[in-house]
Each structure stands twice: as structure tokens, then as C-alpha cells.
C-alpha positions, -999 to +999 in steps of 0.1 A: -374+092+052-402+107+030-401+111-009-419+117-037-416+109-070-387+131-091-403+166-096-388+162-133-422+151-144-434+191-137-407+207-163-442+205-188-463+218-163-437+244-156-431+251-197-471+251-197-472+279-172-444+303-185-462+299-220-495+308-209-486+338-191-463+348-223-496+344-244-516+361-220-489+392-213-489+395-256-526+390-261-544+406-236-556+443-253-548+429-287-573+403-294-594+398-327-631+418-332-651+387-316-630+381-289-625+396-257-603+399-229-624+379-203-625+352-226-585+351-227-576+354-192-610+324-187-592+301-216-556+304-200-569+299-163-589+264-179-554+256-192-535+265-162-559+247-139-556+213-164-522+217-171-503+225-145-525+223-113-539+193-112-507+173-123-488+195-095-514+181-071-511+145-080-472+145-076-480+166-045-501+134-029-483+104-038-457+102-008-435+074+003-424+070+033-396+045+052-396+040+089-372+017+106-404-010+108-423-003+075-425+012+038-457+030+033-472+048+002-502+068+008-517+086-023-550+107-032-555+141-027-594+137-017-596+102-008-566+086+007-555+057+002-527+039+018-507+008+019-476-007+041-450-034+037-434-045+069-394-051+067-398-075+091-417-102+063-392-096+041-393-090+008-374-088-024-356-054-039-358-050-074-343-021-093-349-010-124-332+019-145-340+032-177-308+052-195-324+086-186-330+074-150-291+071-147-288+102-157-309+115-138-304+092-106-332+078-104-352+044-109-379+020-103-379-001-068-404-036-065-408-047-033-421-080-033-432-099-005-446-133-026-476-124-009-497-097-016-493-074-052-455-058-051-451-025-042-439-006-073-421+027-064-415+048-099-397+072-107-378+076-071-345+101-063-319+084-053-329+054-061-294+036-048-292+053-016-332+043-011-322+004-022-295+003+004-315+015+034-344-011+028-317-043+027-302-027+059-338-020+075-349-056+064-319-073+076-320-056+114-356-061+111-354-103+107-324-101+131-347-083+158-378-106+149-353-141+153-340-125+185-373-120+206-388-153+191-357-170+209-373-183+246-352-162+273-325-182+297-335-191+327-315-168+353-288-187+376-307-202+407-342-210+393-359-241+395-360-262+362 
């Protein structure tokens, strides 16, 4: 599985955008003496680009992702940088949710392992569904790790 955070963090960048293109679309051709129209359509791209770009690309790199061994979170969009928990370590699920995040269905997972710093997933869809497949995926996980640690039986016939 592979997630981002909840895209309702780019309704301002979205609000942003409608409003600059309003100003623009009433502006442009009807701007003051000492302005002009390159200086408009400049000023609303600097916005645009500040506003609602670069926030766009920052939700746009921070992934998480949930294989059946590992949680990983890689984030950056020039320089990546990436981290893993393994389910088979273990680790404790915390959830938090906010009145808002209920609403919305959504929430705050820690992963803690008592070892390194805790894996802090904000903001997550489906933050339930998410908390139930990592206590399954941990569970199998220290079932399978138990299992091969185990020494094999000796087949029938062979010396002792």
C-alpha cells in the first residue's frame, strides 16, 4: 500500500489558485497609470509558484509505503531521504485523532520500536483501516520470524 498525507491540506492552495486567476482575469487591461500588465501576470505567477506549487510539491514527495515486511517513508523532492521500520521487530501502534480527523477519517499513527525515534505518520486517510493492517502484518511477521528460528526435525531414519 502507498499513501500520502490527506490532500485536504491543498484546499488553500487550491482557494489560492482560483483567486489569483480571478484577480488576474479582472485586472489584467485595467490596472492603475504606474502599473502594467507584465508586472501583474509576474506578481501572480510569484504567488502561484509560493502558494500553491511548492506546497503541492512537498505533499507530492512525502509517500508512505507498507509492504508485507516493512513501513517505509521516503520524503524530499531533490534530496531523498528515506527511512524503514521492519514488522518483524515489532513495534507499538499509537493512534491519535483530533475531532476534525474523525470527521474527516483520518489521524496520526507512532510506530515505536523502543529503539530508534518513532515513526510519526500525520495526517493519514484511513487511518483505522491503515492501524489494522500493521497489527496483522506485525503479528504474521513475529509468527514467521519464531517459526524459521525453530531448529528443523530430524527426518525419520537419521542418525542422532
Amino acid at each position: 500500500m502507498r499513501t500520502r498525507r490527506h490532500a485536504r491540506r491543498l484546499l488553500w492552495c487550491a482557494l489560492v489558485l482560483i483567486g489569483v486567476a480571478g484577480a488576474v482575469g479582472y485586472l489584467l487591461g485595467n490596472l492603475p497609470a504606474p502599473f502594467e500588465d507584465w508586472m501583474l501576470v509576474l506578481a501572480a505567477a510569484l504567488v502561484v509558484l509560493v502558494l500553491v506549487v511548492v506546497p503541492f510539491l512537498a505533499w507530492l514527495s512525502h509517500t508512505y509505503t507498507v509492504t508485507t515486511r516493512r513501513v517505509i517513508e521516503r520524503s524530499g523532492a531533490f534530496g531523498r531521504r528515506s527511512r524503514e521500520l521492519s514488522h518483524v521487530r515489532g513495534y507499538r501502534i499509537t493512534v491519535r485523532r483530533g475531532p476534525l480527523q474523525r470527521l474527516w477519517r483520518t489521524g496520526t499513527l507512532i510506530l515505536d520500536d523502543g529503539v530508534e525515534e518513532p515513526l510519526v505518520i500525520r495526517r493519514i486517510p484511513q487511518v483505522q483501516l491503515l492501524h489494522e493492517v500493521l497489527v496483522d502484518q506485525v503479528e504474521v511477521n513475529q509468527i514467521l520470524a519464531h517459526r524459521d528460528a525453530q531448529p528443523l526435525p530430524a527426518p525419520p531414519g537419521a542418525p542422532a
